[in-house]
C-alpha positions as CSV (number, residue, x, y, z in Angstrom):
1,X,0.0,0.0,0.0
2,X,0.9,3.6,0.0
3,X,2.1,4.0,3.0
4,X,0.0,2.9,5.9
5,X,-3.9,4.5,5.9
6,X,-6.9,3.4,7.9
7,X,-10.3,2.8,6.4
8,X,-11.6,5.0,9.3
9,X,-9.5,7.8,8.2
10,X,-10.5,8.1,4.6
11,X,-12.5,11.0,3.0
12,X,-13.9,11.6,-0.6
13,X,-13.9,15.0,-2.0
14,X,-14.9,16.4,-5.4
15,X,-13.0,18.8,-8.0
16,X,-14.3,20.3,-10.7
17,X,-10.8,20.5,-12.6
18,X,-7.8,18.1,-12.6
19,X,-5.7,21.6,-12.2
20,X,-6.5,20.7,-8.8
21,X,-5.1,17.4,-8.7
22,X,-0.7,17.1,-9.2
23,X,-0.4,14.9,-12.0
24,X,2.1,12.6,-10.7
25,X,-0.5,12.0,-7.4
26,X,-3.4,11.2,-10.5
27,X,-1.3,9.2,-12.8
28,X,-0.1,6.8,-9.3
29,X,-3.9,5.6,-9.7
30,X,-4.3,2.7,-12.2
31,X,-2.4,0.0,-13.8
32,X,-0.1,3.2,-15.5
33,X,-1.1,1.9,-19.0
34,X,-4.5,1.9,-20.5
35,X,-3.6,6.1,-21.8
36,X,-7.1,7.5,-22.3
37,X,-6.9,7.8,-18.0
38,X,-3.8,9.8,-17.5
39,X,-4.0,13.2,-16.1
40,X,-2.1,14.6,-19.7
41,X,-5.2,13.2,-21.5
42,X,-7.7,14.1,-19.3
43,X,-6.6,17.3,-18.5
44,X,-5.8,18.2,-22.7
45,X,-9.3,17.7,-23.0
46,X,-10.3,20.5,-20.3
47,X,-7.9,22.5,-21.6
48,X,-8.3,22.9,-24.8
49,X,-11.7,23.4,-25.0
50,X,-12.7,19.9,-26.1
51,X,-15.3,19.7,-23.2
52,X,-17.7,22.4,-21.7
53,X,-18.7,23.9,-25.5
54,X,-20.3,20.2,-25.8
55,X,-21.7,19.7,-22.5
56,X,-19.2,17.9,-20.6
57,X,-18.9,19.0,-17.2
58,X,-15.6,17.4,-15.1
59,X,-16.6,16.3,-11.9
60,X,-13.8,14.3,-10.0
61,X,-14.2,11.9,-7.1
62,X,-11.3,11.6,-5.4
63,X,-10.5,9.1,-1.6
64,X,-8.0,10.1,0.2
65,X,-6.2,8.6,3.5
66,X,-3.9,9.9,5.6
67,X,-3.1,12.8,3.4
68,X,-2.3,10.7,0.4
69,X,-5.0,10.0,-2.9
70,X,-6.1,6.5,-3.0
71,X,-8.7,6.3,-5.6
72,X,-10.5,8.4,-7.9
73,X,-13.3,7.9,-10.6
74,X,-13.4,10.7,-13.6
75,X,-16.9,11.6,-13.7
76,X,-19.1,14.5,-16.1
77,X,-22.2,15.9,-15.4
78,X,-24.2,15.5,-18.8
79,X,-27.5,17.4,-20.5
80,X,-27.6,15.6,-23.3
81,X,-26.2,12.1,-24.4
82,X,-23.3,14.1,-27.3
83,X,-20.0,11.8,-27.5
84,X,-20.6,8.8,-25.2
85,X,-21.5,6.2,-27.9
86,X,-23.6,4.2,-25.5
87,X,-27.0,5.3,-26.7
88,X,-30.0,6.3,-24.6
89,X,-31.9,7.9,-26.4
90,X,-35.2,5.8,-26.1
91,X,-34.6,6.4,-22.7
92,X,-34.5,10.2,-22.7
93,X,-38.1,9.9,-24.9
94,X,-39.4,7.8,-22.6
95,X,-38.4,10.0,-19.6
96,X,-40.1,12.8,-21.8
97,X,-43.5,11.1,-22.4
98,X,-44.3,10.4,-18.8
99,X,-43.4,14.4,-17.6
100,X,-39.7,13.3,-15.8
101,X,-36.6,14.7,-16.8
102,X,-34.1,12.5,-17.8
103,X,-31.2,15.3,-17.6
104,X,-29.0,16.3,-15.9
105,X,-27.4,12.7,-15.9
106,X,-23.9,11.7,-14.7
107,X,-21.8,9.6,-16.8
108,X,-18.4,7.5,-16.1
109,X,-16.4,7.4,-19.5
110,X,-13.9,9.0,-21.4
111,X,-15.4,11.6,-23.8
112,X,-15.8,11.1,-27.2
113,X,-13.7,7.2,-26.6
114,X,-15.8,4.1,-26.7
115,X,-12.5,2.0,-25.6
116,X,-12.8,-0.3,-23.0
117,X,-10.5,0.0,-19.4
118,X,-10.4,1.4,-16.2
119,X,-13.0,3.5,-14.6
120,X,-12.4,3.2,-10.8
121,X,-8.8,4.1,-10.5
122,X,-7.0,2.6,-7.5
123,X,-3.5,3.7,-6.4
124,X,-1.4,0.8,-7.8
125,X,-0.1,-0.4,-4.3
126,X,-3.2,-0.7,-2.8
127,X,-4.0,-4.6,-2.5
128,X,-7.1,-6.7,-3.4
129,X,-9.1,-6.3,-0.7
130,X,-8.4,-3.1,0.3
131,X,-9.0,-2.0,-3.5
132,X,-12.8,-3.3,-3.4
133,X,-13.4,-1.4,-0.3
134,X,-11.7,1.9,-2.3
135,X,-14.5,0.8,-4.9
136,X,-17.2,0.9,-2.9
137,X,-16.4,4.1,-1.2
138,X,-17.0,5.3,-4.8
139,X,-19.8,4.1,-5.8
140,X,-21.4,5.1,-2.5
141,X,-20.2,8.5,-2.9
142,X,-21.4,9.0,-6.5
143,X,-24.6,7.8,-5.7
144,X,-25.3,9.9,-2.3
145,X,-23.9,12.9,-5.1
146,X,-26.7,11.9,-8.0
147,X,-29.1,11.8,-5.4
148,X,-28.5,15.3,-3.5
149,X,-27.9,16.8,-7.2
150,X,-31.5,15.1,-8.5
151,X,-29.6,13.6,-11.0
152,X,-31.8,11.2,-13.0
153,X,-28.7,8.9,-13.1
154,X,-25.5,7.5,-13.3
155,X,-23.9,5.9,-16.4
156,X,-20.4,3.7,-16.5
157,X,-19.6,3.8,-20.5
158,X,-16.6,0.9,-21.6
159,X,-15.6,-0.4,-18.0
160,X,-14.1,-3.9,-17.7
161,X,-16.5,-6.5,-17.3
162,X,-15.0,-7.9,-13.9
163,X,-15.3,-4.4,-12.2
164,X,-18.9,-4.1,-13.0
165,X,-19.5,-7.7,-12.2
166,X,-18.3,-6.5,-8.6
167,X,-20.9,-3.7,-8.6
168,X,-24.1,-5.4,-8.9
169,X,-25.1,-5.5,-5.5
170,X,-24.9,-1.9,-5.8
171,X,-28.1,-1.8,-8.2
172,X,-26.0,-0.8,-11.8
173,X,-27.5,-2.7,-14.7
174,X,-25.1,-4.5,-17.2
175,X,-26.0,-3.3,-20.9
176,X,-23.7,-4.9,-23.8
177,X,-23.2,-3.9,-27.7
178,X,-20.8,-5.3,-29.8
179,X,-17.5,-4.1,-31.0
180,X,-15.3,-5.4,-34.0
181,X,-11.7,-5.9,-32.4
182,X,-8.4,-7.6,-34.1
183,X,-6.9,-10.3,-31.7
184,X,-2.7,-11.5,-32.7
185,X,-2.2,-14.6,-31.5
186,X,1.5,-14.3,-32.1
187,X,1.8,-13.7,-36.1
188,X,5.2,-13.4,-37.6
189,X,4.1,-10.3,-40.3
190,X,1.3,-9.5,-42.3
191,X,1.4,-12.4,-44.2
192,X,0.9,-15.0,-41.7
193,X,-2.0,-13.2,-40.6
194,X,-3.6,-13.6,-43.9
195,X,-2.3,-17.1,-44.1
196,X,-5.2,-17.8,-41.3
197,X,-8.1,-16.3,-43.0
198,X,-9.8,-17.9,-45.6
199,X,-9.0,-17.3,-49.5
200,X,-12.1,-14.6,-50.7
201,X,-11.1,-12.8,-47.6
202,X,-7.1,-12.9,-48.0
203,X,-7.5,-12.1,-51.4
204,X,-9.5,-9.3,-50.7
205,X,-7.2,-8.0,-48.8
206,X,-4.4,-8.1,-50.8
207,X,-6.1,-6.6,-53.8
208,X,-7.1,-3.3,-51.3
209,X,-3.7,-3.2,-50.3
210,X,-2.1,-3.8,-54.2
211,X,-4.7,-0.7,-55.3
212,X,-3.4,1.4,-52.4
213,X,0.3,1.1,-53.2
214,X,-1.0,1.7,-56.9
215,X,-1.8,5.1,-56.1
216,X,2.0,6.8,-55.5
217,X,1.0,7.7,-52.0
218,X,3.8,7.5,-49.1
219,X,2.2,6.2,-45.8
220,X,3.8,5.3,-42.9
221,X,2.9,5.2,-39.0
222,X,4.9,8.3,-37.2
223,X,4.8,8.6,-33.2
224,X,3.4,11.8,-32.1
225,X,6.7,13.1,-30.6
226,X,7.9,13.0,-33.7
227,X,5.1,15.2,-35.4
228,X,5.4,18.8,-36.2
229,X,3.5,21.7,-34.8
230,X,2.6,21.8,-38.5
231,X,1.4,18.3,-39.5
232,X,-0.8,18.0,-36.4
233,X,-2.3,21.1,-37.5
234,X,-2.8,19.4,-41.0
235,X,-4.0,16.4,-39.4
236,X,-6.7,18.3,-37.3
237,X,-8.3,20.1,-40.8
238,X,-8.4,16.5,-42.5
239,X,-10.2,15.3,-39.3
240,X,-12.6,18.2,-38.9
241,X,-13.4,18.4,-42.6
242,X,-14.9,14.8,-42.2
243,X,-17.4,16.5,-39.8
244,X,-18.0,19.4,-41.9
245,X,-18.9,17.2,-44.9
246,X,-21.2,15.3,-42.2
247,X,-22.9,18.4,-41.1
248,X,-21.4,17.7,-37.7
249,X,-19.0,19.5,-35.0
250,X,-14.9,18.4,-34.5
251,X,-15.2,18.8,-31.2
252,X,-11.4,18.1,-30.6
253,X,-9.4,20.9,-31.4
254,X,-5.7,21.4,-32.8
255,X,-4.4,22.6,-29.6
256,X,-5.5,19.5,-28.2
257,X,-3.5,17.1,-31.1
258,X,-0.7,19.3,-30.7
259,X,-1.2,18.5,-26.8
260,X,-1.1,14.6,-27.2
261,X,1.9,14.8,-29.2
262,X,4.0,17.1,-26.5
263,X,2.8,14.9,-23.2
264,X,2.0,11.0,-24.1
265,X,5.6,10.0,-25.9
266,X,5.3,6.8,-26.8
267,X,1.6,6.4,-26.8
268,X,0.5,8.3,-29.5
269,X,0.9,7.8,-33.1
270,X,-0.2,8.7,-36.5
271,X,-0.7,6.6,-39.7
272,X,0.0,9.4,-42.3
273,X,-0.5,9.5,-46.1
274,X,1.4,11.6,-48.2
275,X,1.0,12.8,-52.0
276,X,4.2,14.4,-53.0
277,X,5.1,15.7,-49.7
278,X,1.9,17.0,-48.6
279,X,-0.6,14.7,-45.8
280,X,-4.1,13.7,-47.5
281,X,-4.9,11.2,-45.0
282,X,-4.1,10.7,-41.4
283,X,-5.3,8.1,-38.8
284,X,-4.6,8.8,-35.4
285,X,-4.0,6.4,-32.5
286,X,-3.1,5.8,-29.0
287,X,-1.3,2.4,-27.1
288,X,-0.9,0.4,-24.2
289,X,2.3,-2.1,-23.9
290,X,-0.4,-4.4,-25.0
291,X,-3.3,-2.7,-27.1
292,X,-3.9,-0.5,-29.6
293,X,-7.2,1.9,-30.3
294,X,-7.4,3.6,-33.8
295,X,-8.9,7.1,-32.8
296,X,-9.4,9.8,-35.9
297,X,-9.4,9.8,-39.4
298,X,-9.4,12.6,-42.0
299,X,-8.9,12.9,-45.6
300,X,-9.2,15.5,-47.8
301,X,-10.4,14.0,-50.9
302,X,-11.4,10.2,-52.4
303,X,-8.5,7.7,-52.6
304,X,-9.2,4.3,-52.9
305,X,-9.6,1.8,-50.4
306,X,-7.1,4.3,-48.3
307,X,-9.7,4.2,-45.3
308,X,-8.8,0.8,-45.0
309,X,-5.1,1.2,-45.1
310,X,-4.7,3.9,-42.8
311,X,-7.1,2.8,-39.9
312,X,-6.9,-1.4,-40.3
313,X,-4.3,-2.4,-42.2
314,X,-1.7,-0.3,-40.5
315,X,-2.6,-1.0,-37.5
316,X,-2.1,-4.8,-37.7
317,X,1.0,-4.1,-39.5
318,X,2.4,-2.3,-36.3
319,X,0.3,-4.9,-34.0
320,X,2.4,-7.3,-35.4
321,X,6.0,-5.7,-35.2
322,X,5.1,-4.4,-32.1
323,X,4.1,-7.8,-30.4
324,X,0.6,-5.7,-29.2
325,X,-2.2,-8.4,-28.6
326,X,-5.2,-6.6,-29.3
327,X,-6.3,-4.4,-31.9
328,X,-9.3,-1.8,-30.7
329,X,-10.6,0.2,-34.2
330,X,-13.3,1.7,-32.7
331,X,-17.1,1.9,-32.4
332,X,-19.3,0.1,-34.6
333,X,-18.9,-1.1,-38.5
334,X,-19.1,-4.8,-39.8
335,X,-17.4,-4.1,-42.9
336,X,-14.4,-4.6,-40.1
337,X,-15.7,-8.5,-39.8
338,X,-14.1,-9.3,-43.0
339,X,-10.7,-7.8,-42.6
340,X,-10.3,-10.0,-39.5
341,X,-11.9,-8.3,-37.0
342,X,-14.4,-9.9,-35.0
343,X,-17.3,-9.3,-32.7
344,X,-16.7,-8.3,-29.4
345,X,-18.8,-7.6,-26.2
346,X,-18.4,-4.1,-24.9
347,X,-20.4,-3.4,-21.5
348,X,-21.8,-0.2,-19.9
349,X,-23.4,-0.3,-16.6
350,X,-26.3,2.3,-15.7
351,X,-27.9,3.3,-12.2
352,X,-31.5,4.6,-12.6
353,X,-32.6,6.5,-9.7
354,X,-36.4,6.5,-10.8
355,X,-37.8,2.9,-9.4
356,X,-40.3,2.4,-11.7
357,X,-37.5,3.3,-14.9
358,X,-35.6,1.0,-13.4
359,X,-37.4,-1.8,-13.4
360,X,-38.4,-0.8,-16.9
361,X,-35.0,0.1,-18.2
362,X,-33.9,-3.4,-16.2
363,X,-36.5,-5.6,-18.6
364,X,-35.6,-4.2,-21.6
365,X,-32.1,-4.6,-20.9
366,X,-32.9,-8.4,-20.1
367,X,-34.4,-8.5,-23.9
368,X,-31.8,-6.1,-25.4
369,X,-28.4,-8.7,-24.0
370,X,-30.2,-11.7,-25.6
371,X,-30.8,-10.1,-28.8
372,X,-26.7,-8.8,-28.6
373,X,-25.4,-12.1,-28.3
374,X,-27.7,-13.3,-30.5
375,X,-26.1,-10.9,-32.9
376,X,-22.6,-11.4,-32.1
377,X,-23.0,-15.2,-32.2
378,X,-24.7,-15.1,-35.9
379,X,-21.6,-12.7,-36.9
380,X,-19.4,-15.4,-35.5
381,X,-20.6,-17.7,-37.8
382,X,-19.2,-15.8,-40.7
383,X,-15.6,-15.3,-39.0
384,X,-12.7,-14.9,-42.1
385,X,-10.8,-17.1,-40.3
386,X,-10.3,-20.7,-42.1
387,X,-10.8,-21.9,-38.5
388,X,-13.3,-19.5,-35.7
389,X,-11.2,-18.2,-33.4
């Protein structure tokens, strides 16, 4: 443990900013690796005006013991459901048909970052025991908060299955969806890994690749250290242009890129395209020592099959050279099935303070996890692999 503290000695207290909090005191808390956790990332967001513009309100439960911070849970207090890729909407309209407001919520997550990891961050000294109690401390405090706040409820988005297991006495319902997520059992380059799937699907592949290389474009995956003030402003426009063609809102800024490249060495990186010197496509992406999640993508015009290249294809590539065991693209997309990517169960875990809504929002959930492994098993059945992994 960190140094000795007492269970009777222990206080929770809430910030509004991690300005508050040192950084070396947050980033103690947690296994040090999953990176969308670390006070550099969290606090880039706040900073850089990712955030409040789009509703995201930072609130920060924090234990502490003898002087020292033992846990902490990054929370946001939400009026609308922007960003979290867990979707509630039927919720909200349900809320709104029987005269109860549904917001102000609080949610658990990582904005704008459907990748699974840690939510309940424990100082990494702390043992077993003494970690569950941290948890529940939590939990207890959260709820006492969404209950003196009138807060219709409390969402967890992407938490590890085992922590929420451990919170069902606490009345959170388990929700699932389904992910498509690249597994490396060990393969020696890209070539073994198409060895394993089956021939449409390997040939496929190789005929994206062959009409990528076709097109004279330079791409290569750079680590964000190594990326100039510049180029992260280049890769920013290509990403927010996707949104302005979409009719949407980039809601991270180029500040924020610029950020990621000056504080997480080592843990980000870009897949970058280049036409005679100039980026027309960029993928971003962040690691672990044994996962990677593709993050961004922007392009500025049509190339083909360069979507592909940039956000799957290089990834595996650097999977593979990198000895990384999982491969974590992103929300949503089948089309990811037959480049070797399979289904996945993601889970979010949600406390309704409303009884009767939660007994309502607790049967449909009972429906809604039978019909998503219903789905992820028939997807199973058309795995690319010559033999299901």
């Amino acid at each position: 443990m960190p140094g000795n503290w007492n269970s009777r000695n222990t206080s929770v207290s809430v910030s509004h900013s991690l300005s508050e909090i040192p950084a070396a005191h947050w980033d103690a808390l947690g296994d040090g690796d999953y990176p969308f956790t670390r006070h550099c990332f969290l606090y880039g967001l706040e900073q850089h005006d990712c955030l409040e513009p789009f509703g995201w309100h930072p609130v920060y439960f924090q234990v502490h013991g003898d002087r020292r911070l033992l846990a902490a849970i990054p929370c946001y207090l939400k009026t609308n459901s922007y960003g979290e890729l867990v979707f509630d909407h039927a919720w909200v309209n349900a809320y709104h048909r029987h005269g109860v407001d549904y917001y102000p919520k609080l949610v658990s997550a990582i904005p704008y970052t459907p990748a699974t990891g840690e939510r309940f961050l424990i100082h990494r000294e702390i043992v077993d025991d003494d970690r569950a109690f941290l948890r529940e401390l939590l939990c207890q405090a959260v709820q006492g908060f969404c209950s003196d706040q009138k807060l219709s409820s409390w969402h967890i988005l992407f938490p590890e299955k085992t922590i929420l297991d451990s919170l069902a006495e606490n009345a959170i319902l388990a929700r699932n969806d389904v992910q498509f997520h690249w597994q490396n059992p060990g393969y020696e380059d890209f070539s073994a890994f198409l060895g394993a799937l089956n021939s449409r699907k390997r040939k496929n592949i190789r005929k994206e690749r062959a009409s990528v290389a076709g097109q004279q474009l330079d791409i290569r995956m750079q680590p964000g250290e190594t990326i100039s003030a510049a180029d992260w402003r280049r890769i920013h426009e290509l990403y927010a242009g996707i949104y302005e063609r979409k009719y949407g809102t980039a809601t991270l800024t180029s500040e924020f890129f610029e950020h990621l490249g000056a504080t997480m060495p080592g843990r980000v990186l870009a897949a970058l395209a280049r036409e005679q010197g100039r980026i027309v496509a960029a993928s971003l992406f962040f690691r672990s020592d044994s996962h990677l999640y593709g993050r961004v993508w922007g392009c500025g015009r049509y190339f083909h099959n360069l979507h592909f290249e940039c956000c799957y294809y290089q990834g595996i590539d650097y999977c593979i050279a990198e000895g990384l065991e999982c491969f974590d693209p992103g929300a949503q997309g089948e089309h990811k099935l037959s480049r070797g990517f399979l289904p996945t169960l993601t889970w979010s875990g949600h406390w309704i303070a409303h009884p009767q809504f939660r007994e309502a929002i607790a049967d449909f959930l009972d429906q809604e996890r039978r019909h998503i492994r219903a789905y992820r098993d028939g997807l199973m059945e058309h795995s690319p692999y010559r033999q299901a992994k």
